[in-house]
GUFI-534066 format. One record per atom (N, C-alpha, C): residue number from 1; residue in one letter; atom name; y, x, z. Coordinates in nm, 4 decimals. Each point is the difference from the previous one (the first is absolute). Layout:
REM GUFI-534066
SITE|i|aa|at|c2|c1|c3
SITE|NUM|A|CA|Y|X|Z;
...
END
This chain:
REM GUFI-534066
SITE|i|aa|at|c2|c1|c3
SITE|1|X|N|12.4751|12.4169|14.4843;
SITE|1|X|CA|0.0532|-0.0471|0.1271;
SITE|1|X|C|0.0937|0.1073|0.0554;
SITE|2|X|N|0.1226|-0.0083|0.0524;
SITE|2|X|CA|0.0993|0.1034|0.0541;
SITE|2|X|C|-0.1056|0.0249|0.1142;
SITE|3|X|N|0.0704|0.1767|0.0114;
SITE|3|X|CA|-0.0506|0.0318|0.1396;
SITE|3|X|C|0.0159|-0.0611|0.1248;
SITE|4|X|N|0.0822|-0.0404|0.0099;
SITE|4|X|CA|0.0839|-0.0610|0.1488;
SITE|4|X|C|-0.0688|-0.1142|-0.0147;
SITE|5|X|N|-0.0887|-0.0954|-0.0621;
SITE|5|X|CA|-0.0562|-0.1173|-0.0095;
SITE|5|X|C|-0.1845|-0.0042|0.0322;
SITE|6|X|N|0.0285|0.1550|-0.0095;
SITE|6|X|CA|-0.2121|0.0571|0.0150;
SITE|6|X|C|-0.0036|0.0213|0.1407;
SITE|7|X|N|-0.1390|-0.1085|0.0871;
SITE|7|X|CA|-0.0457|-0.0018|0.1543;
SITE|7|X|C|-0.0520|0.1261|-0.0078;
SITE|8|X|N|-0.0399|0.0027|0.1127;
SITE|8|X|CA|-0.0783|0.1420|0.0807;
SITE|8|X|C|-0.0934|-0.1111|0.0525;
SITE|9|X|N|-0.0868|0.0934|-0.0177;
SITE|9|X|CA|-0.1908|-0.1070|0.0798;
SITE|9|X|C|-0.0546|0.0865|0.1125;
SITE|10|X|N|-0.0294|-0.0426|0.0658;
SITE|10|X|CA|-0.0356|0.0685|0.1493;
SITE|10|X|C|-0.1815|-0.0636|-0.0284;
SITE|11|X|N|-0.0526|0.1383|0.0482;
SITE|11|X|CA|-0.1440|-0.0382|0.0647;
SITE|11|X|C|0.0006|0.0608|0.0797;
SITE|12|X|N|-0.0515|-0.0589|0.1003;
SITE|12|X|CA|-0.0310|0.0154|0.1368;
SITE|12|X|C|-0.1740|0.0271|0.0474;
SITE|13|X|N|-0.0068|0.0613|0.0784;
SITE|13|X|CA|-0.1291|0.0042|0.0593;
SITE|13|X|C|-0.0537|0.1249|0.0643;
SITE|14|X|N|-0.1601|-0.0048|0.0778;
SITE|14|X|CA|-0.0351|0.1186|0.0670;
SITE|14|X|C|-0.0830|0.0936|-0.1308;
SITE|15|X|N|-0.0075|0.1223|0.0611;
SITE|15|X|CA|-0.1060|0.1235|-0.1184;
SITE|15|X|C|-0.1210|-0.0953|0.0079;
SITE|16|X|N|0.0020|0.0539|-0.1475;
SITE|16|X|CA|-0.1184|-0.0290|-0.1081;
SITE|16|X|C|-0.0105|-0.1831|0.0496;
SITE|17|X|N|0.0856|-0.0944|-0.0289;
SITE|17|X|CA|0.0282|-0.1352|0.0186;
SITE|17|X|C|-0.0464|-0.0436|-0.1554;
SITE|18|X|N|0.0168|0.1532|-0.1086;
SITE|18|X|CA|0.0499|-0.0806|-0.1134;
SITE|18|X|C|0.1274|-0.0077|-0.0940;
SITE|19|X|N|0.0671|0.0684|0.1031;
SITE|19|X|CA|0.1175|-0.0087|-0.0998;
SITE|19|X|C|0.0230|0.0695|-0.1295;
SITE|20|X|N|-0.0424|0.1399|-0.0101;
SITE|20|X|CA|0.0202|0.0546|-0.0910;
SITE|20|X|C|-0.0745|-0.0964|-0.1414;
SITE|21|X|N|-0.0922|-0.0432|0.0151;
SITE|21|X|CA|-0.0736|-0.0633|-0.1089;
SITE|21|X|C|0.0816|-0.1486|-0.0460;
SITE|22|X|N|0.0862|-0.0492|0.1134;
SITE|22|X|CA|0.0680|-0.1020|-0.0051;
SITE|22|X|C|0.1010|0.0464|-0.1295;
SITE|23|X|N|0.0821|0.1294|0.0870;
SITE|23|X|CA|0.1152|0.0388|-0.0732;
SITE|23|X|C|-0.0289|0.0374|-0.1678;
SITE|24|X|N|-0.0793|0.0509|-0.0033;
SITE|24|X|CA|-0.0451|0.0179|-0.1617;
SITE|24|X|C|0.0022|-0.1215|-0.0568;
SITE|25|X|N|-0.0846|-0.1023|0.0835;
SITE|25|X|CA|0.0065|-0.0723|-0.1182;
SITE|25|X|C|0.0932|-0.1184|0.0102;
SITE|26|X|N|0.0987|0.0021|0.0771;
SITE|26|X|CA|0.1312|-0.0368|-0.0150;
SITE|26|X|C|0.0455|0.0417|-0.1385;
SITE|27|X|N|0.0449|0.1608|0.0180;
SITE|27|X|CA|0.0340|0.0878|-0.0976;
SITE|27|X|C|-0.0622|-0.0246|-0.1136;
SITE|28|X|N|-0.0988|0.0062|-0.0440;
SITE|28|X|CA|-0.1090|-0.0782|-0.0946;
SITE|28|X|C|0.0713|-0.1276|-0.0539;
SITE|29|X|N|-0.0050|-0.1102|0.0820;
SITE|29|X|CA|0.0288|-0.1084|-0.0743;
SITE|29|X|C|0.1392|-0.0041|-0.0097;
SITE|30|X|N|0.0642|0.0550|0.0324;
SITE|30|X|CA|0.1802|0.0104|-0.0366;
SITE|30|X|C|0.0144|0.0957|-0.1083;
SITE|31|X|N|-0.0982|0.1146|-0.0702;
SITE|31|X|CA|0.0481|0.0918|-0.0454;
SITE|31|X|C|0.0437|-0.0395|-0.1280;
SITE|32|X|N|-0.0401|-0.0748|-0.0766;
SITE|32|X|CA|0.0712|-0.0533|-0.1449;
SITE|32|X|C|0.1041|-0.0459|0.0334;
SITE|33|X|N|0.0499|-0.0213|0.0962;
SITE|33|X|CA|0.1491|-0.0929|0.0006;
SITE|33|X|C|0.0937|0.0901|0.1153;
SITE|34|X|N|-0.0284|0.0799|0.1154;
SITE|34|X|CA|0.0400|0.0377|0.0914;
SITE|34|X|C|-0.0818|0.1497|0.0406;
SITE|35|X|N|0.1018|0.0411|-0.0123;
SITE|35|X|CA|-0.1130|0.1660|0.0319;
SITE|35|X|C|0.0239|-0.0582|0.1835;
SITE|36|X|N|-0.1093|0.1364|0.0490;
SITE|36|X|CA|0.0438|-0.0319|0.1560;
SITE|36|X|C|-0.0058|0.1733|0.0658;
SITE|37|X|N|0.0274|0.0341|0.0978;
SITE|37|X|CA|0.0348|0.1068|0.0692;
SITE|37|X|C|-0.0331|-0.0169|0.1609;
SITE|38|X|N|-0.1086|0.0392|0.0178;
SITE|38|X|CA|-0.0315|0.0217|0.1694;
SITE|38|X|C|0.1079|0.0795|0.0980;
SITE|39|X|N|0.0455|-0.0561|0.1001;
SITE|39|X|CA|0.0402|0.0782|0.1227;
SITE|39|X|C|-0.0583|-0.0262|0.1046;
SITE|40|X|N|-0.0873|0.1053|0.0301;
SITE|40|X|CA|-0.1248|0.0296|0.1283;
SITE|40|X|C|0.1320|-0.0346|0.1291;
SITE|41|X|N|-0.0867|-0.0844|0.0727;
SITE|41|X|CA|0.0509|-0.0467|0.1609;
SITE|41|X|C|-0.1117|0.0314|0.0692;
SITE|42|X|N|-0.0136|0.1219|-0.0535;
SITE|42|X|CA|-0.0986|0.0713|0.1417;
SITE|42|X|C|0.0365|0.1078|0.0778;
SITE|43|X|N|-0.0163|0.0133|0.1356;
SITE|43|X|CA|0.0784|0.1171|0.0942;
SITE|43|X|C|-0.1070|0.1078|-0.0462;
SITE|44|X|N|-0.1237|0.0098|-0.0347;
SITE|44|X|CA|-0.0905|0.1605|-0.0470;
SITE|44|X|C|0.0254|-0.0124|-0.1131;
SITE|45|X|N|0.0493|-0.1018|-0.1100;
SITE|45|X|CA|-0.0440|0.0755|-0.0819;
SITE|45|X|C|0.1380|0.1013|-0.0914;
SITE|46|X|N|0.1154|-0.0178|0.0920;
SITE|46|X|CA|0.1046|0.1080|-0.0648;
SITE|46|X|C|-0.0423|0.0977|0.0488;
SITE|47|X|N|-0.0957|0.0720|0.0392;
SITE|47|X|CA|-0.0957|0.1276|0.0942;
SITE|47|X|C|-0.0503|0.0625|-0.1288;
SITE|48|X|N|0.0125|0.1026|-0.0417;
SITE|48|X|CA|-0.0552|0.0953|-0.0195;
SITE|48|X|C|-0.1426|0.0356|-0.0047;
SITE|49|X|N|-0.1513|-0.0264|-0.0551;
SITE|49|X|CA|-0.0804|0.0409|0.0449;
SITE|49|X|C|-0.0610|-0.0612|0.0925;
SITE|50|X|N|0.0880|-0.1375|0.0391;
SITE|50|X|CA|-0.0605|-0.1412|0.0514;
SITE|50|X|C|-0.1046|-0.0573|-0.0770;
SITE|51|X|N|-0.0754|-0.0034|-0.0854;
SITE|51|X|CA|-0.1266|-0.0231|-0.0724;
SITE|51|X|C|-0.1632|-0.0872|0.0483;
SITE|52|X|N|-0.0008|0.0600|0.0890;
SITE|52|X|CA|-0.0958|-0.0592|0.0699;
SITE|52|X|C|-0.0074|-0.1190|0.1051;
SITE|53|X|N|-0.0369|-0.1106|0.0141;
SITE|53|X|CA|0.0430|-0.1180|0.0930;
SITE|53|X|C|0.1460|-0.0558|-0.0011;
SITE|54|X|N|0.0321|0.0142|-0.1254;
SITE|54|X|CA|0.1289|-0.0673|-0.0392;
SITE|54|X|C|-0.0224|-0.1109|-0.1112;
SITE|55|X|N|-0.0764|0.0004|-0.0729;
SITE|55|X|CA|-0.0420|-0.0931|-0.1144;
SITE|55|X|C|0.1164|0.0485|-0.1568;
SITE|56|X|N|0.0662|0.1615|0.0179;
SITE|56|X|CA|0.0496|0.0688|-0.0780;
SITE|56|X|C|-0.0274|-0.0273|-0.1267;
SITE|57|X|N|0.1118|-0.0991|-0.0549;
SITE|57|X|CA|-0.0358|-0.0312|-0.2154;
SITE|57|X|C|-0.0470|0.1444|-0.0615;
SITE|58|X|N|-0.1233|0.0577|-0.0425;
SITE|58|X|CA|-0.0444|0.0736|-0.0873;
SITE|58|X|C|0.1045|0.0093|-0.0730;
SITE|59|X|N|0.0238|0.1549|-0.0263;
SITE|59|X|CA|0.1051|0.0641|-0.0908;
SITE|59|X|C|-0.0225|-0.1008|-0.1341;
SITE|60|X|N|-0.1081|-0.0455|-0.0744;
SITE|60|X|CA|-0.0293|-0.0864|-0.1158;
SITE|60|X|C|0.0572|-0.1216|0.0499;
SITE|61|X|N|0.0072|-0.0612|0.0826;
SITE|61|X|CA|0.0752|-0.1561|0.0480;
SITE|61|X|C|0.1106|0.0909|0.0041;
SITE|62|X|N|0.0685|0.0624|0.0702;
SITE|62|X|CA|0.1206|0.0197|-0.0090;
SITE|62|X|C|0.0624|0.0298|-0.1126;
SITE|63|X|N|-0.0237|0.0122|-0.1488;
SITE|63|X|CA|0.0331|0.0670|-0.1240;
SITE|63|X|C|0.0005|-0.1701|-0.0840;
SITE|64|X|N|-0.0956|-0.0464|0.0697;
SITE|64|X|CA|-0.0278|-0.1723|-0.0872;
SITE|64|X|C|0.1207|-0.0788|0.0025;
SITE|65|X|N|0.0511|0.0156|0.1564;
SITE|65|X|CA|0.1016|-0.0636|0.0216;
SITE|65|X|C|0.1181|0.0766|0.0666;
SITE|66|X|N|0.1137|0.0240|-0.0056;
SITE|66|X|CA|0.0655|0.0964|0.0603;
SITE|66|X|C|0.0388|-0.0600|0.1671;
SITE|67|X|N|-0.0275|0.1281|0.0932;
SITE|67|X|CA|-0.0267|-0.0198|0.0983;
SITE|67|X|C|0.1405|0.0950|0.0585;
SITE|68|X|N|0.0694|-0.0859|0.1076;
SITE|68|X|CA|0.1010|0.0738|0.0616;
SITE|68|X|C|-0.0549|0.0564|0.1876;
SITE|69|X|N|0.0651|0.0847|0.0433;
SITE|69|X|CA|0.0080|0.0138|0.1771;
SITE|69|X|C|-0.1884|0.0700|0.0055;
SITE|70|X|N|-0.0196|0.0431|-0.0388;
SITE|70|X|CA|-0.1351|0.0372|0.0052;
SITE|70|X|C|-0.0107|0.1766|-0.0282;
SITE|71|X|N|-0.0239|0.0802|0.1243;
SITE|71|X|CA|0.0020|0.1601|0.0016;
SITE|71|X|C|0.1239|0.0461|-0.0206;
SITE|72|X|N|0.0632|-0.0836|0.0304;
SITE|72|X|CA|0.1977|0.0484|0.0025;
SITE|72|X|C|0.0197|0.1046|0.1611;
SITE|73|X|N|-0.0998|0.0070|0.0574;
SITE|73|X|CA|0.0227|0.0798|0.1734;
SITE|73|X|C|-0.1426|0.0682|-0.0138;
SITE|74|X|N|0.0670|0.1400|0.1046;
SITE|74|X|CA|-0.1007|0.0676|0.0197;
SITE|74|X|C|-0.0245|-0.0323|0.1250;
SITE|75|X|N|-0.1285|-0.0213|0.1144;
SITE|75|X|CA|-0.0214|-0.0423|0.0713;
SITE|75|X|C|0.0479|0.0398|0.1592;
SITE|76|X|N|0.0705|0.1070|-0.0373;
SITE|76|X|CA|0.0895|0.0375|0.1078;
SITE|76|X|C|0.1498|-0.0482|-0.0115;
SITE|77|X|N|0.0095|-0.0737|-0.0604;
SITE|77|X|CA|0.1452|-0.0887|-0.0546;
SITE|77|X|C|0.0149|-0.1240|0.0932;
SITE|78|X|N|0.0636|-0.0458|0.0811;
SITE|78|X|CA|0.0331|-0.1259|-0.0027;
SITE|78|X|C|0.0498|-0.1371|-0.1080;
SITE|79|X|N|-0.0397|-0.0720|0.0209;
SITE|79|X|CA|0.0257|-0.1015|-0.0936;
SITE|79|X|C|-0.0120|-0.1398|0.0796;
SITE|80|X|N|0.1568|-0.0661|-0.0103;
SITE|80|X|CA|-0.0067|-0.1073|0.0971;
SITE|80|X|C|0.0297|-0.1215|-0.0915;
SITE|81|X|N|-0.0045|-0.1042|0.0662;
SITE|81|X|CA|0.0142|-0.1442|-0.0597;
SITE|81|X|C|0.1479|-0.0141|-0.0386;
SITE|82|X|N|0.0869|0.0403|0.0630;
SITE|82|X|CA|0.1355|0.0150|-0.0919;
SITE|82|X|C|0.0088|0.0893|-0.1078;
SITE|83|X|N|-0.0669|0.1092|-0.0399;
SITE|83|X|CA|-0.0195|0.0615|-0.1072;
SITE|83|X|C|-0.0247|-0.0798|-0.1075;
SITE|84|X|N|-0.1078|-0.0519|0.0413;
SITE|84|X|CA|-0.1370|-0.1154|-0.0727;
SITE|84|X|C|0.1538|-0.0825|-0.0368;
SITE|85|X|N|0.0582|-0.0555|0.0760;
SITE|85|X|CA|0.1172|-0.1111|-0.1179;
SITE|85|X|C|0.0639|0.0491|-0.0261;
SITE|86|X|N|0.0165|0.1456|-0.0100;
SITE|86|X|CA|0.1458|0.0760|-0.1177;
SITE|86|X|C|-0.0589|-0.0222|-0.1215;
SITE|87|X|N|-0.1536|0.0584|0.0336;
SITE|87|X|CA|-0.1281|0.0472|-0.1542;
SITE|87|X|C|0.0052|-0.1050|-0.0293;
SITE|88|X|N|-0.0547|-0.0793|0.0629;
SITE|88|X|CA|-0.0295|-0.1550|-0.0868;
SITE|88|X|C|0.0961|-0.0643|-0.0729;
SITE|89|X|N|0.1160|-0.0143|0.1164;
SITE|89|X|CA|0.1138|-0.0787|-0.0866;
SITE|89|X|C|0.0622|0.0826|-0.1340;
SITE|90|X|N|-0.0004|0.1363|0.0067;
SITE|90|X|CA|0.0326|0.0473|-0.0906;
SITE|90|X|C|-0.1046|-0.0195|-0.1740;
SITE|91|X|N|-0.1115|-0.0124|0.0854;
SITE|91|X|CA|-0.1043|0.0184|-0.0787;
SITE|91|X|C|-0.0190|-0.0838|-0.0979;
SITE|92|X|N|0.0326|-0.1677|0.0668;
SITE|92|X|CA|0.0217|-0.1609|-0.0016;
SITE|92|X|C|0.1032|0.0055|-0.1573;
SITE|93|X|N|0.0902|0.0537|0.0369;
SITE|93|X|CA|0.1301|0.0216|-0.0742;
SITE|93|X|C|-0.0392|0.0937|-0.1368;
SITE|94|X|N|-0.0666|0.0848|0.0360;
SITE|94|X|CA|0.0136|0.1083|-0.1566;
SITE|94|X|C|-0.1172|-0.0882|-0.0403;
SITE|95|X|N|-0.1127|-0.0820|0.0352;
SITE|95|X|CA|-0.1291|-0.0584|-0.0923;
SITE|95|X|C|0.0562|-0.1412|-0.0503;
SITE|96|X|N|0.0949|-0.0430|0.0836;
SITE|96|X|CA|0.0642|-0.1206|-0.0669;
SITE|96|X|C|0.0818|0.0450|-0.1424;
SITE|97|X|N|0.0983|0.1048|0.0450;
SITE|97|X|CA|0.0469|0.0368|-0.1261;
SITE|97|X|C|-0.0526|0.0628|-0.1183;
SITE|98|X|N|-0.0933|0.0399|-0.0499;
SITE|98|X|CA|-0.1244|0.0117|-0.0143;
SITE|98|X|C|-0.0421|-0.1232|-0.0964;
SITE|99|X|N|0.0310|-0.1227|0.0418;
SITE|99|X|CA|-0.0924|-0.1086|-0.0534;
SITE|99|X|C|-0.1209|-0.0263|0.0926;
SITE|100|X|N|-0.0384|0.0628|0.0660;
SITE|100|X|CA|-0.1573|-0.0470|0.0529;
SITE|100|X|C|0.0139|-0.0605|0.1749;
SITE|101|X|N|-0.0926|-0.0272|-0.0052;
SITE|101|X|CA|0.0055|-0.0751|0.1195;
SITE|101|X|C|-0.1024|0.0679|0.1400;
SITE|102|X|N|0.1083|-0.0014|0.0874;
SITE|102|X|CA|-0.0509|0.1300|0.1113;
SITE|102|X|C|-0.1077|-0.0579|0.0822;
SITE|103|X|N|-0.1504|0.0844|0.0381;
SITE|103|X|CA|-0.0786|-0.1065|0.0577;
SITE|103|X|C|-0.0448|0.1029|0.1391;
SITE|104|X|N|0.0416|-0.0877|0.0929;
SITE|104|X|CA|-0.0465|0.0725|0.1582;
SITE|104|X|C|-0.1087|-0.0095|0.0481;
SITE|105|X|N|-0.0942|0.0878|0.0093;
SITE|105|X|CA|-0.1239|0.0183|0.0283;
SITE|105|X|C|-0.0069|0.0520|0.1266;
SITE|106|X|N|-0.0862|-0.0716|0.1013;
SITE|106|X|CA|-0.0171|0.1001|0.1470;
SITE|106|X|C|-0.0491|-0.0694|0.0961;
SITE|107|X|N|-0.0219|0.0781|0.1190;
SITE|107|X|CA|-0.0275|-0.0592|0.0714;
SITE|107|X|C|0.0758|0.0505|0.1452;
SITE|108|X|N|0.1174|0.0520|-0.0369;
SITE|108|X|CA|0.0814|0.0509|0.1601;
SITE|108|X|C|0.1338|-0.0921|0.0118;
SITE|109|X|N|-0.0912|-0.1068|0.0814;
SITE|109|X|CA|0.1167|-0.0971|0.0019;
SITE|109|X|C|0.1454|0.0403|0.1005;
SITE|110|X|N|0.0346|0.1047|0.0531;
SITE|110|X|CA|0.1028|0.0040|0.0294;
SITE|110|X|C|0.0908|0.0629|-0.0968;
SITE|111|X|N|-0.0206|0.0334|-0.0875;
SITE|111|X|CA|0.0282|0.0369|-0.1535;
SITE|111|X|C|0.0596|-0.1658|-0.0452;
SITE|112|X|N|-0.0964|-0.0716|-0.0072;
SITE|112|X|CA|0.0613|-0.1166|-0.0484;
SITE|112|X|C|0.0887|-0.0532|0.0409;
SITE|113|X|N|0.0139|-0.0441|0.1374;
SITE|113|X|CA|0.0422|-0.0714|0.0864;
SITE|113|X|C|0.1497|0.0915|-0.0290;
SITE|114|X|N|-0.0275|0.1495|-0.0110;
SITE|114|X|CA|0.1679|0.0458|0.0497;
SITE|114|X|C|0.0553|0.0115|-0.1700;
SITE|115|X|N|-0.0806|-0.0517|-0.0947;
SITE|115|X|CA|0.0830|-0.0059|-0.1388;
SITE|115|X|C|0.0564|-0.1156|0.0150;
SITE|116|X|N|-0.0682|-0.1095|0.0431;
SITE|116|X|CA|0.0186|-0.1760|-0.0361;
SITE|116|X|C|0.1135|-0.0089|0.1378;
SITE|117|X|N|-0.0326|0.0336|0.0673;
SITE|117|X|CA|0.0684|-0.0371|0.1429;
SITE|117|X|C|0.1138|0.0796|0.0601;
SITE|118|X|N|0.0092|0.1182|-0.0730;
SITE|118|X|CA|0.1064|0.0949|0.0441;
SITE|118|X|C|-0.0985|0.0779|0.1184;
SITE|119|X|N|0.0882|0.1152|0.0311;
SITE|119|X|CA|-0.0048|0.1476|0.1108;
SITE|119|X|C|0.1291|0.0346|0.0668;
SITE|120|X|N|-0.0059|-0.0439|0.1508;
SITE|120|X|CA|0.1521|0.0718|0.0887;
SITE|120|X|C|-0.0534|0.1184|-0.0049;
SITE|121|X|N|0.1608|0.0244|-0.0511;
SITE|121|X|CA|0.0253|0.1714|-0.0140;
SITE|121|X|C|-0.0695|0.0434|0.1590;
SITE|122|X|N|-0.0255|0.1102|0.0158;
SITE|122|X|CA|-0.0988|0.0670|0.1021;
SITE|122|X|C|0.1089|0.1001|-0.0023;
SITE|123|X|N|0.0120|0.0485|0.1169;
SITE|123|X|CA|0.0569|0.1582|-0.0202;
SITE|123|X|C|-0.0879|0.1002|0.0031;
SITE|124|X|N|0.0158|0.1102|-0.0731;
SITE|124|X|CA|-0.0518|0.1283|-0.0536;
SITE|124|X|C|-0.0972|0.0327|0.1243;
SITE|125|X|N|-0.1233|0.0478|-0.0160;
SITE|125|X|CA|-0.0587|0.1151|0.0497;
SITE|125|X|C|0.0485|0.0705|0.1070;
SITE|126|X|N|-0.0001|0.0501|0.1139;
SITE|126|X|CA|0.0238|0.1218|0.0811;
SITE|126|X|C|-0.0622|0.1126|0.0012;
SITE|127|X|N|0.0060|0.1106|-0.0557;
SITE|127|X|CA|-0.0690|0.1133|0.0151;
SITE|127|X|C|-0.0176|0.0698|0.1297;
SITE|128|X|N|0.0912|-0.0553|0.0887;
SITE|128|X|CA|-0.0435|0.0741|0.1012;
SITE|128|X|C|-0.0895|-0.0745|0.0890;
SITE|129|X|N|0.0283|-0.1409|-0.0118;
SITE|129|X|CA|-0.0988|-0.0870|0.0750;
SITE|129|X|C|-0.1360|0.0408|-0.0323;
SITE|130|X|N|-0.0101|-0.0087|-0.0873;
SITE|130|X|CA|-0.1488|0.0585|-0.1387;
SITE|130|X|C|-0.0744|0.0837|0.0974;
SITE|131|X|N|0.1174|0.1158|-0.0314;
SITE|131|X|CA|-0.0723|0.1243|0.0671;
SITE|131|X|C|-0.0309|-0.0003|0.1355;
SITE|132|X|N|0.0795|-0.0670|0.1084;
SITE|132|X|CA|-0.0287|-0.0270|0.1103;
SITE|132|X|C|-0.1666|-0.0425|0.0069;
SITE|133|X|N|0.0121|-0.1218|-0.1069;
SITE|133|X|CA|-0.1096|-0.0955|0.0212;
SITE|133|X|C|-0.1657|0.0716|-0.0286;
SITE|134|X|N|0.0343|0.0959|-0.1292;
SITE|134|X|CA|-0.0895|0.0617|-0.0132;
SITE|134|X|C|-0.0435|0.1395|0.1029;
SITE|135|X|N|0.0789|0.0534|0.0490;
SITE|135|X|CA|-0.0155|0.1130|0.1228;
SITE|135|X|C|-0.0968|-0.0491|0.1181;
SITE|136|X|N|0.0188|-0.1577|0.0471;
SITE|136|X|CA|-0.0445|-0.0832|0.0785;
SITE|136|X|C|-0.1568|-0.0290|-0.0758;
SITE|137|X|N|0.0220|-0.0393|-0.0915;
SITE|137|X|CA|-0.1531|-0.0475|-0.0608;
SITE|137|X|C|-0.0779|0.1610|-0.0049;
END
């Protein structure tokens, strides 16, 4: 099948719903015909050392199936939902070309909503507002 002709599959849902066990065996029953490639749509789990109360794929699930967006930030990093659709869409693009078929796992639906639905540009950060804000707090 050409790349440009291979879907992307979205699962949706809250921690520990299930999904990860879903996604395997998606991956599972496609793997003779369709490899597949996870991209995590979760806001903890590109965290660093996020592990605990995240429902985090075991380094062994992550090796089973290749897993993207997962410990890419150290937890003093920002990481926003327009990031989330550079990674993804980019991500979308190199697993299509690839041959395999990209599968979205998560449960941070403003992640979804701003891949499927688009993100107005925001303007940048203020550092000085920041600092204001934090002097005050």
């Amino acid at each position: 099948m050409p790349a440009d002709h291979i879907p992307a599959l979205a699962l949706a849902g809250p921690t520990a719903s299930g999904k990860t066990a879903a996604a395997f065996a998606i991956a599972d029953a496609l793997a003779p015909r369709l490899p597949v490639e996870i991209i995590s749509v979760d806001s903890a789990l590109v965290y660093r050392g996020m592990d605990i109360g995240t429902a985090k794929p075991t380094p062994a699930e992550q090796t089973r199936v290749p897993h993207h967006l997962i410990d890419i930030r150290d937890p003093l990093q920002a990481y926003s939902a327009a990031e989330f659709v550079q990674d993804a869409t980019r991500l979308i693009g190199e697993i299509r070309a690839r041959g395999a078929l990209p599968l979205l796992v998560g449960g941070t639906m403003l992640y979804f909503k701003a891949l499927f639905d688009g993100i107005d540009d925001m303007p940048p950060a203020d550092a000085a507002v920041r600092a204001r804000l934090e002097a005050q707090a």
